[in-house]
C-alpha positions as YAML, in Angstrom:
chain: A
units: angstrom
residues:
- id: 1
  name: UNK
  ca: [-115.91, -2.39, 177.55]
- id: 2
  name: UNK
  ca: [-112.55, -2.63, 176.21]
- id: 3
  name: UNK
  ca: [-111.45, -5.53, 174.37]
- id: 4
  name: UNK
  ca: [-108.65, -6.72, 176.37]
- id: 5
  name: UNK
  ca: [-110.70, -7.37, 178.71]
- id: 6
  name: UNK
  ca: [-114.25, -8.77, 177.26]
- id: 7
  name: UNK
  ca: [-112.92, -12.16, 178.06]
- id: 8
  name: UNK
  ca: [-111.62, -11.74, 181.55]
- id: 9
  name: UNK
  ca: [-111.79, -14.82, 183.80]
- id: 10
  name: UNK
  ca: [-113.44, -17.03, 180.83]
- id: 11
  name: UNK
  ca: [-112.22, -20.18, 179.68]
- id: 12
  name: UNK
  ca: [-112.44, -21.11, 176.18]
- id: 13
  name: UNK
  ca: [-111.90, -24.54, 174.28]
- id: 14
  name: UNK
  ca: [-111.02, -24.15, 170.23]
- id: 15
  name: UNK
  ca: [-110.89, -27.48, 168.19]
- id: 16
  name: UNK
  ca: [-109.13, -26.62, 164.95]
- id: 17
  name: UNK
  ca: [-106.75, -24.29, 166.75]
- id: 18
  name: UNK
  ca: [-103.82, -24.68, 164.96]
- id: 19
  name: UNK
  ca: [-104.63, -22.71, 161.82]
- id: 20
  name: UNK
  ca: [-106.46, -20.59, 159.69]
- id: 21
  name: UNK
  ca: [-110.02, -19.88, 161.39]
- id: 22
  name: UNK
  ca: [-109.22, -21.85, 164.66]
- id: 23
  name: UNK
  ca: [-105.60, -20.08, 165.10]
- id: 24
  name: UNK
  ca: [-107.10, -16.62, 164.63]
- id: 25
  name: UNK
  ca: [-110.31, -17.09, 166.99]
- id: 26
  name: UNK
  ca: [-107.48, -18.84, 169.56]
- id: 27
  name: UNK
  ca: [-105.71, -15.79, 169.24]
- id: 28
  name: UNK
  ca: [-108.27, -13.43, 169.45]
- id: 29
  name: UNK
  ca: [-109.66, -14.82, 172.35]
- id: 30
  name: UNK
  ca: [-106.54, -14.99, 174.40]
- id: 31
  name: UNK
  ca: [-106.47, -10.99, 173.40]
- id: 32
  name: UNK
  ca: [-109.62, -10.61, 174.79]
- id: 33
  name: UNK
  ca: [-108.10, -12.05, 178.48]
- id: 34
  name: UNK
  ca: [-109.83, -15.65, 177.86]
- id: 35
  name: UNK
  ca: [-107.17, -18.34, 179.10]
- id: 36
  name: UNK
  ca: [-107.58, -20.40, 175.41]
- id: 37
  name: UNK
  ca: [-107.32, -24.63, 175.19]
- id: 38
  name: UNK
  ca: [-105.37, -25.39, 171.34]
- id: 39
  name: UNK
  ca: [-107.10, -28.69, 170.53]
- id: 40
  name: UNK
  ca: [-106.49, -30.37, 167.21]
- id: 41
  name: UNK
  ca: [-104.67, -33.38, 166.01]
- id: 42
  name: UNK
  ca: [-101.72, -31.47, 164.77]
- id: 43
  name: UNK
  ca: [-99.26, -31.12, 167.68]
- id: 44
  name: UNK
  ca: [-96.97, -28.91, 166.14]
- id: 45
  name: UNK
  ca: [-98.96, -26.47, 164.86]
- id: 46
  name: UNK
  ca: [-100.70, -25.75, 168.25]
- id: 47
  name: UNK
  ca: [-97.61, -25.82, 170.06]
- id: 48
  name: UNK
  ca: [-96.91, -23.05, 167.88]
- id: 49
  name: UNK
  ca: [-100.05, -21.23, 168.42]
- id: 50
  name: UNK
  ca: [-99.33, -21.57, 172.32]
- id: 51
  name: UNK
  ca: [-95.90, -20.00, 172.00]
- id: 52
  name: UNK
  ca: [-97.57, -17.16, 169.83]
- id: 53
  name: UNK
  ca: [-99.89, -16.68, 172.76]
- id: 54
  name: UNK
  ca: [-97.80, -17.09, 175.42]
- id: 55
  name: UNK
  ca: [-95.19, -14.48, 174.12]
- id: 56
  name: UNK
  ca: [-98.09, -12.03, 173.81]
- id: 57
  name: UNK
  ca: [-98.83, -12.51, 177.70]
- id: 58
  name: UNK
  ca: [-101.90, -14.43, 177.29]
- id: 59
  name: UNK
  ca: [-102.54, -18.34, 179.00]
- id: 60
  name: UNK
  ca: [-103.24, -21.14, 177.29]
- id: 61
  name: UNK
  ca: [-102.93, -24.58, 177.23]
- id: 62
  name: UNK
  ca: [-102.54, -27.36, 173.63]
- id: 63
  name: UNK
  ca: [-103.71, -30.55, 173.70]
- id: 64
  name: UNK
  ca: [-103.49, -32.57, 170.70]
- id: 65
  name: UNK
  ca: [-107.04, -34.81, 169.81]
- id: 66
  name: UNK
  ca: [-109.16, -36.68, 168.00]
- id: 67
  name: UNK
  ca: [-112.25, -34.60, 168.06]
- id: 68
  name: UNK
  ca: [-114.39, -38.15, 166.79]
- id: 69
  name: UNK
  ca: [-113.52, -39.70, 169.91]
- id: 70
  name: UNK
  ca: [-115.13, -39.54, 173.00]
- id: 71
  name: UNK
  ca: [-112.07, -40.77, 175.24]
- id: 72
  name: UNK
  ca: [-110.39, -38.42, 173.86]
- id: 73
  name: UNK
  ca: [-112.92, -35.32, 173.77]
- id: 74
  name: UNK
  ca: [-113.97, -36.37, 177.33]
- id: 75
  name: UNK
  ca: [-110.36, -36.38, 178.66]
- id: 76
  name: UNK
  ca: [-109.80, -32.70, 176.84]
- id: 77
  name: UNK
  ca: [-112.72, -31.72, 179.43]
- id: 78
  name: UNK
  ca: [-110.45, -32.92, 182.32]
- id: 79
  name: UNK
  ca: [-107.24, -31.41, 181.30]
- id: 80
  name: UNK
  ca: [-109.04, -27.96, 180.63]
- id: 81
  name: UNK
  ca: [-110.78, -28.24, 184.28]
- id: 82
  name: UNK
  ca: [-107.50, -29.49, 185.83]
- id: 83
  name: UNK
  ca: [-105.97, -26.51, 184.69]
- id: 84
  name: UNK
  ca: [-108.28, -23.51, 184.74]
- id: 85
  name: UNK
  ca: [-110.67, -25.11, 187.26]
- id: 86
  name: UNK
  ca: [-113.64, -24.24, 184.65]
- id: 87
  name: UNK
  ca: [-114.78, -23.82, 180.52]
- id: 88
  name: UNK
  ca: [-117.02, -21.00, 179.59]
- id: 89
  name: UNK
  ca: [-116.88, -21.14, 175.68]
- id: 90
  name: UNK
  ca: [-116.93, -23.93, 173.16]
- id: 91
  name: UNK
  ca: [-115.87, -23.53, 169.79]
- id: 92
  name: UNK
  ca: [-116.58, -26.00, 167.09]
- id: 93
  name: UNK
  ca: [-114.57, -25.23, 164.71]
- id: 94
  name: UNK
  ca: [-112.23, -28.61, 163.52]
- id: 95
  name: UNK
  ca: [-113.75, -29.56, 160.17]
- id: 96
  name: UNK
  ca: [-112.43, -30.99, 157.26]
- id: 97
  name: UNK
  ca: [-113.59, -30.94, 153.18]
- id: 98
  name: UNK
  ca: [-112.61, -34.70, 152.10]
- id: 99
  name: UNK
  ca: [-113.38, -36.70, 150.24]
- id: 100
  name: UNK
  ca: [-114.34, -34.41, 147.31]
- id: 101
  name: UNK
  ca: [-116.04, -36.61, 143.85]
- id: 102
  name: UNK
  ca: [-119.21, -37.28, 143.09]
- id: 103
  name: UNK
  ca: [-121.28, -39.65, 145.58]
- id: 104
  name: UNK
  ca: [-120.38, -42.80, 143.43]
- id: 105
  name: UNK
  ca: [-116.77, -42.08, 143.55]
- id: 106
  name: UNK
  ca: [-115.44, -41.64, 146.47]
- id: 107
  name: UNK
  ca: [-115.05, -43.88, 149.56]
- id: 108
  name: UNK
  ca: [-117.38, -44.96, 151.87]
- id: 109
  name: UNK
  ca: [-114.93, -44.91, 154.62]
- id: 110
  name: UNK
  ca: [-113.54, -41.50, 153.94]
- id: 111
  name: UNK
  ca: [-117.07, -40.22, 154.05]
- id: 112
  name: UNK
  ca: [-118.19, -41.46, 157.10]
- id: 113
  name: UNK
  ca: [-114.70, -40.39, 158.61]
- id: 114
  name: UNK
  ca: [-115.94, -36.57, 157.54]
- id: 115
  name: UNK
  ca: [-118.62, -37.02, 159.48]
- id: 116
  name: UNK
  ca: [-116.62, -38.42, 162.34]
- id: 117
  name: UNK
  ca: [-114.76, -35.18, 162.42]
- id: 118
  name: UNK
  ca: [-117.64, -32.62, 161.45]
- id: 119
  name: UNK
  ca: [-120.66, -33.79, 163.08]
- id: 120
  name: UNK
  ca: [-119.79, -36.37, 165.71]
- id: 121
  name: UNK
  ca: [-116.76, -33.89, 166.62]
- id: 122
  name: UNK
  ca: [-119.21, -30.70, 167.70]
- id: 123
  name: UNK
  ca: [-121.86, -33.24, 169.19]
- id: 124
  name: UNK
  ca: [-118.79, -34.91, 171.37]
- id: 125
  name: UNK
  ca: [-117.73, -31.52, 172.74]
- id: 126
  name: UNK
  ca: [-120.89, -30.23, 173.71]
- id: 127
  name: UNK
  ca: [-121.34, -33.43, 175.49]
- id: 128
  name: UNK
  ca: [-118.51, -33.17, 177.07]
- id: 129
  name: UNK
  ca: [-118.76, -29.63, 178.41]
- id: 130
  name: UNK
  ca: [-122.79, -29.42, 178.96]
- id: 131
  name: UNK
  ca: [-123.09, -30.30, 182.53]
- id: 132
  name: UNK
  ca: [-120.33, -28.47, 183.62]
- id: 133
  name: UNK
  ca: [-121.79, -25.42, 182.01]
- id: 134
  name: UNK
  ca: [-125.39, -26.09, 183.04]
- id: 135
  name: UNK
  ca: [-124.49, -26.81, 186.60]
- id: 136
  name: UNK
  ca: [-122.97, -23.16, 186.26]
- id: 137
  name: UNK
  ca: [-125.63, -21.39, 184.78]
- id: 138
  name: UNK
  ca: [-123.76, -20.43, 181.85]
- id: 139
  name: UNK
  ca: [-122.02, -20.45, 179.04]
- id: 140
  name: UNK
  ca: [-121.30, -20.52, 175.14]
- id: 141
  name: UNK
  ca: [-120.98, -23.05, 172.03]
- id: 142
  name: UNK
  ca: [-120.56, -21.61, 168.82]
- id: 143
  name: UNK
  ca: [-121.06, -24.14, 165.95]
- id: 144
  name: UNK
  ca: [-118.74, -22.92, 162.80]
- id: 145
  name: UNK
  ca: [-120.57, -24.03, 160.04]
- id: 146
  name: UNK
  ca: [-121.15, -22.78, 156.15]
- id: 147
  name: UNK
  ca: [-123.57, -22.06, 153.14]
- id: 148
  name: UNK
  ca: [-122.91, -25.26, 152.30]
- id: 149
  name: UNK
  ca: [-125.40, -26.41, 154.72]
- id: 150
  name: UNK
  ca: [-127.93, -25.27, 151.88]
- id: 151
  name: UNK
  ca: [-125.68, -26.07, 148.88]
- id: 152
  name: UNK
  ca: [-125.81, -28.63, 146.74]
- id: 153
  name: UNK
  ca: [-122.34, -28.16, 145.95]
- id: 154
  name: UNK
  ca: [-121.46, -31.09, 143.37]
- id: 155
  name: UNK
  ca: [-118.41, -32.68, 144.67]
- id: 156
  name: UNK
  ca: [-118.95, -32.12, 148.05]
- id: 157
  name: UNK
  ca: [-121.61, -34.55, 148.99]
- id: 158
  name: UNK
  ca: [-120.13, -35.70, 152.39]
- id: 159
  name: UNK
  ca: [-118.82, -31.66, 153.64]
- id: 160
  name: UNK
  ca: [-122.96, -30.49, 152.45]
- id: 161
  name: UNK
  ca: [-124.10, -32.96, 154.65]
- id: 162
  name: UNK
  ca: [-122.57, -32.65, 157.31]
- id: 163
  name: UNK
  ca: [-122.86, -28.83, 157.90]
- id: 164
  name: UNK
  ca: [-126.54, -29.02, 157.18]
- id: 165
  name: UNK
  ca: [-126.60, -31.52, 159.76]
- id: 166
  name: UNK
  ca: [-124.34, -29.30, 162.24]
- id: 167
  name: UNK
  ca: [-126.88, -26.43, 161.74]
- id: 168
  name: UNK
  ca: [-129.78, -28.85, 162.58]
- id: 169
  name: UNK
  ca: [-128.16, -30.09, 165.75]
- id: 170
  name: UNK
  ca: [-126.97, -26.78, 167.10]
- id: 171
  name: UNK
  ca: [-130.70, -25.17, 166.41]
- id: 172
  name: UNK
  ca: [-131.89, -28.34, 168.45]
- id: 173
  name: UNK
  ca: [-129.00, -28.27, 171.10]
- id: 174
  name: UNK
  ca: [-130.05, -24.50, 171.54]
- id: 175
  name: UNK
  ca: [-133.63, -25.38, 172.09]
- id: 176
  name: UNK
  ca: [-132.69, -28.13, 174.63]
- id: 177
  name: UNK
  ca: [-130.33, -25.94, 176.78]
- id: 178
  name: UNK
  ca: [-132.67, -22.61, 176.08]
- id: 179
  name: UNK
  ca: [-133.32, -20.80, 179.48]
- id: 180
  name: UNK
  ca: [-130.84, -22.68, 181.13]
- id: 181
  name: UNK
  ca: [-128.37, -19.55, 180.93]
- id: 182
  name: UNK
  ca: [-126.44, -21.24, 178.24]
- id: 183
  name: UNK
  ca: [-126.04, -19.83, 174.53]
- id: 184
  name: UNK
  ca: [-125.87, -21.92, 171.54]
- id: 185
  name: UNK
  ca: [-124.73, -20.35, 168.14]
- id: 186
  name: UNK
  ca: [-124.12, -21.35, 164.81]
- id: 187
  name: UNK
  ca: [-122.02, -18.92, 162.56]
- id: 188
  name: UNK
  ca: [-121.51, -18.88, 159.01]
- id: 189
  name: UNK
  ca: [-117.99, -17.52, 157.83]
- id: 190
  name: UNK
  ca: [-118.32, -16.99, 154.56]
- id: 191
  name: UNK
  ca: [-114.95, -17.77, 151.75]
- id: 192
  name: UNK
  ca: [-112.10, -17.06, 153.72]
- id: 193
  name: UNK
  ca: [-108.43, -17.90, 152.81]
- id: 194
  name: UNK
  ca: [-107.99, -21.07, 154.92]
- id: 195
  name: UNK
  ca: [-106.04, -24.38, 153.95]
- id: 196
  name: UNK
  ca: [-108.79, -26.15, 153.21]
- id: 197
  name: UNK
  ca: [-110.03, -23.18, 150.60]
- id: 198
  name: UNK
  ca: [-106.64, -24.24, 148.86]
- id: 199
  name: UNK
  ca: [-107.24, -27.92, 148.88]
- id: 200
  name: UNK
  ca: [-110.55, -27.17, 147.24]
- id: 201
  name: UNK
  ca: [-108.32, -25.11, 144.55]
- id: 202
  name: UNK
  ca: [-106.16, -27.84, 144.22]
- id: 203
  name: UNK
  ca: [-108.75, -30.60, 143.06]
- id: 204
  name: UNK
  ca: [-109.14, -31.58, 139.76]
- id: 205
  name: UNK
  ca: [-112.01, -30.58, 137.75]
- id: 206
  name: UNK
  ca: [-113.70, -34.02, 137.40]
- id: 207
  name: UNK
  ca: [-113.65, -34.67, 141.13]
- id: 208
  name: UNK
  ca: [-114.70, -31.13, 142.26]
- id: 209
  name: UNK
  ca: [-116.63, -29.33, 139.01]
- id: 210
  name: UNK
  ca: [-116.84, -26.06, 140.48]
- id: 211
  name: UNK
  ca: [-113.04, -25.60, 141.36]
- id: 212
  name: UNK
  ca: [-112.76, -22.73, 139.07]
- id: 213
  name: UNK
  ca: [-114.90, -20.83, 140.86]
- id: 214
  name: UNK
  ca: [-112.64, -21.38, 144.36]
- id: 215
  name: UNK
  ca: [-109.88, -20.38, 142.01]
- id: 216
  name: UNK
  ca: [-111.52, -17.57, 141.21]
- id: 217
  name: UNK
  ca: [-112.37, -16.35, 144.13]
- id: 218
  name: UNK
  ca: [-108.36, -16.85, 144.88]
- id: 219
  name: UNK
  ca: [-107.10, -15.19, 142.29]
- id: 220
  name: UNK
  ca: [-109.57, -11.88, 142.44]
- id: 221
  name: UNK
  ca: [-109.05, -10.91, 145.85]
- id: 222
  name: UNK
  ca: [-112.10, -11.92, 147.30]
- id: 223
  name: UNK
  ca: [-111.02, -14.18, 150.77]
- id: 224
  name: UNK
  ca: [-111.88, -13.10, 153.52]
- id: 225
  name: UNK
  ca: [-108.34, -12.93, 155.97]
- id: 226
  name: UNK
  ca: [-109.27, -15.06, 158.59]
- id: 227
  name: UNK
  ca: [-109.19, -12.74, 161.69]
- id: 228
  name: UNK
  ca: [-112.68, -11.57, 160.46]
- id: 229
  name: UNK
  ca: [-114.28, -14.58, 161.24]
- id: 230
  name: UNK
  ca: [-112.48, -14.69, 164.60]
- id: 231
  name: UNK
  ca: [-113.67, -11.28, 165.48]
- id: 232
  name: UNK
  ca: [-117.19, -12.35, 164.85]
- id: 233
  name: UNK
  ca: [-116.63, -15.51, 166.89]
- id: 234
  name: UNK
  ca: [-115.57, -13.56, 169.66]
- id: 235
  name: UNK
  ca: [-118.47, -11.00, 169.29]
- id: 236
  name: UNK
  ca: [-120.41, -14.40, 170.03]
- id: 237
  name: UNK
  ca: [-118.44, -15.48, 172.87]
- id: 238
  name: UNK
  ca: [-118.86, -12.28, 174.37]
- id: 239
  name: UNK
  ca: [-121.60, -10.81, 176.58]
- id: 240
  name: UNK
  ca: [-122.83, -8.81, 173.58]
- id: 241
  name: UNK
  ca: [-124.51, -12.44, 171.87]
- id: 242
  name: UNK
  ca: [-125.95, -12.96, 175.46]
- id: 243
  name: UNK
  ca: [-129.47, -12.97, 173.99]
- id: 244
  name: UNK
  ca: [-128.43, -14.83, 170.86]
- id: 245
  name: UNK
  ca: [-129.20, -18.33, 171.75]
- id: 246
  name: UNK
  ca: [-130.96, -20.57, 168.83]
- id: 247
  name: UNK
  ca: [-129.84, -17.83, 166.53]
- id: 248
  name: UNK
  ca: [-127.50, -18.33, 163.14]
- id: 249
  name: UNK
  ca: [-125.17, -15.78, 161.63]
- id: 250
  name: UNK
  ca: [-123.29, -15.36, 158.26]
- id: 251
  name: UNK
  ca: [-120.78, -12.47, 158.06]
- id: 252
  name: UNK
  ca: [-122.24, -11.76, 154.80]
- id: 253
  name: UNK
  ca: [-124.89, -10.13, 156.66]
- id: 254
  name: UNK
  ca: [-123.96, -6.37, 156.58]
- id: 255
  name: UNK
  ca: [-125.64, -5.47, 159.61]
- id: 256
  name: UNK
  ca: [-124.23, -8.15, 161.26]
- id: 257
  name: UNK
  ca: [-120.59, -6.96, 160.27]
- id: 258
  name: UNK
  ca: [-121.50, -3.72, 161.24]
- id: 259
  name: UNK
  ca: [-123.05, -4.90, 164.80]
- id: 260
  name: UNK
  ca: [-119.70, -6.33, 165.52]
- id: 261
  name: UNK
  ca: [-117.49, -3.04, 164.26]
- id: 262
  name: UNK
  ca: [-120.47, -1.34, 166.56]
- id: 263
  name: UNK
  ca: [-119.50, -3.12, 169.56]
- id: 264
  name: UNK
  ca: [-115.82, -4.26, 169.07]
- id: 265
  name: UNK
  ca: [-114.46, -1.04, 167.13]
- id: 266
  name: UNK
  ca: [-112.85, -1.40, 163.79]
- id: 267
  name: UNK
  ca: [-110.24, -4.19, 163.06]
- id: 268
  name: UNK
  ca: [-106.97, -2.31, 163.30]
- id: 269
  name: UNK
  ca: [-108.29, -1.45, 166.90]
- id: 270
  name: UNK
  ca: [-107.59, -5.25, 168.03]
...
């Protein structure tokens, strides 16, 4: 099956589209013949993503959001069926990493907004696009989430929590739906060289203890570019994860890395 084509006919929502992870799985996808919906809050950078697509020959649509609200998230649904008449993948990808200080430190209403974005955000979409993609028999969410989920990364109190509680909805989402002809993910990424990798760089010592290691990482090489994560996405999306339902997977798994180079071809093949 050739790549341009793994994707025909499917339509595919992004949240987080307008860079770094998001952008490249929006763009990927669209490559792969999936008509792609850009939602984030940032307007201008997924306008620019759409142009980027559109000049390529792919469709797409951006519509800028508030992933923590449910107006909002339900009202994406509507757009994306007014204009491609369906929605066949789900990616959960919006997220951000602030407030960073230890528990005592930081505010109570910047934690709870994390959450907003990286727990309520995934649970809101699903919601949203469940019936329409149970009433069809089919379809995909893939839940991007992180080894933080089983770090205790000191610092990062409210971002731990909230991808260990990701990973325990999606496994329970994907029990729920199982059978159903619907396939629930979660994925793991690994340290790739995203914005929010160089925010973590960028914190001071006493609010985020381990920031030497993220400039480490940084300054040896050792991010991941972030179309590898979007080629493993779409490996998910795709009819080869059409068994994967309930399942988790971290591109630090070798033979996962190489299942995906098995199926998709190499990288400079895209």
């Amino acid at each position: 099956m050739s790549i341009s084509n793994l994707l025909n006919n499917k339509v595919a929502i992004v949240t987080g589209a307008g860079r770094g992870i998001g952008k490249a799985t929006a763009v990927s996808l669209a490559q792969a013949g999936a008509a792609v919906v850009l939602a984030a809050r940032s307007e201008g950078e997924i306008n620019g993503v759409a142009s980027e697509i559109k000049a390529a020959g792919g469709r797409c649509l951006a519509i800028p959001i508030d992933i923590s609200d449910m107006v909002q998230v339900d009202h994406l649904l509507v757009l994306t069926l007014r204009a491609f008449a369906r929605v066949d993948i789900l990616v959960n990808n919006a997220a951000m990493v602030q407030p960073l200080g230890k528990v005592w430190e930081v505010s109570p209403q910047a934690w709870q907004r994390l959450l907003q974005v990286n727990l309520m955000g995934p649970y809101l979409g699903a919601r949203a696009v469940l019936p329409h993609m149970l009433e069809r028999g089919s379809g995909r969410i893939i839940n991007v989430s992180s080894a933080a989920a089983e770090s205790n990364i000191t610092g990062a109190s409210a971002y731990n929590s909230s991808k260990a509680a990701l990973e325990r909805f999606s496994g329970t989402l994907a029990a729920e739906v199982a059978g159903s002809g619907v396939v629930v993910t979660t994925f793991r990424p690994g340290i790739v060289d995203t914005a929010m990798q160089a925010e973590m760089r960028s914190t001071p010592a006493q609010r985020f203890p381990k920031v030497e290691l993220w400039q480490k990482w940084h300054q040896t090489g050792q991010l991941r570019p972030a179309t590898d994560p979007a080629r493993a996405i779409l490996w998910l999306a795709s009819p080869y994860a059409s068994e994967a339902n309930g399942q988790l997977f971290n591109l630090n798994d070798e033979d996962f890395a190489r299942r995906i180079n098995a199926d998709l071809g190499q990288p400079e093949e895209l």
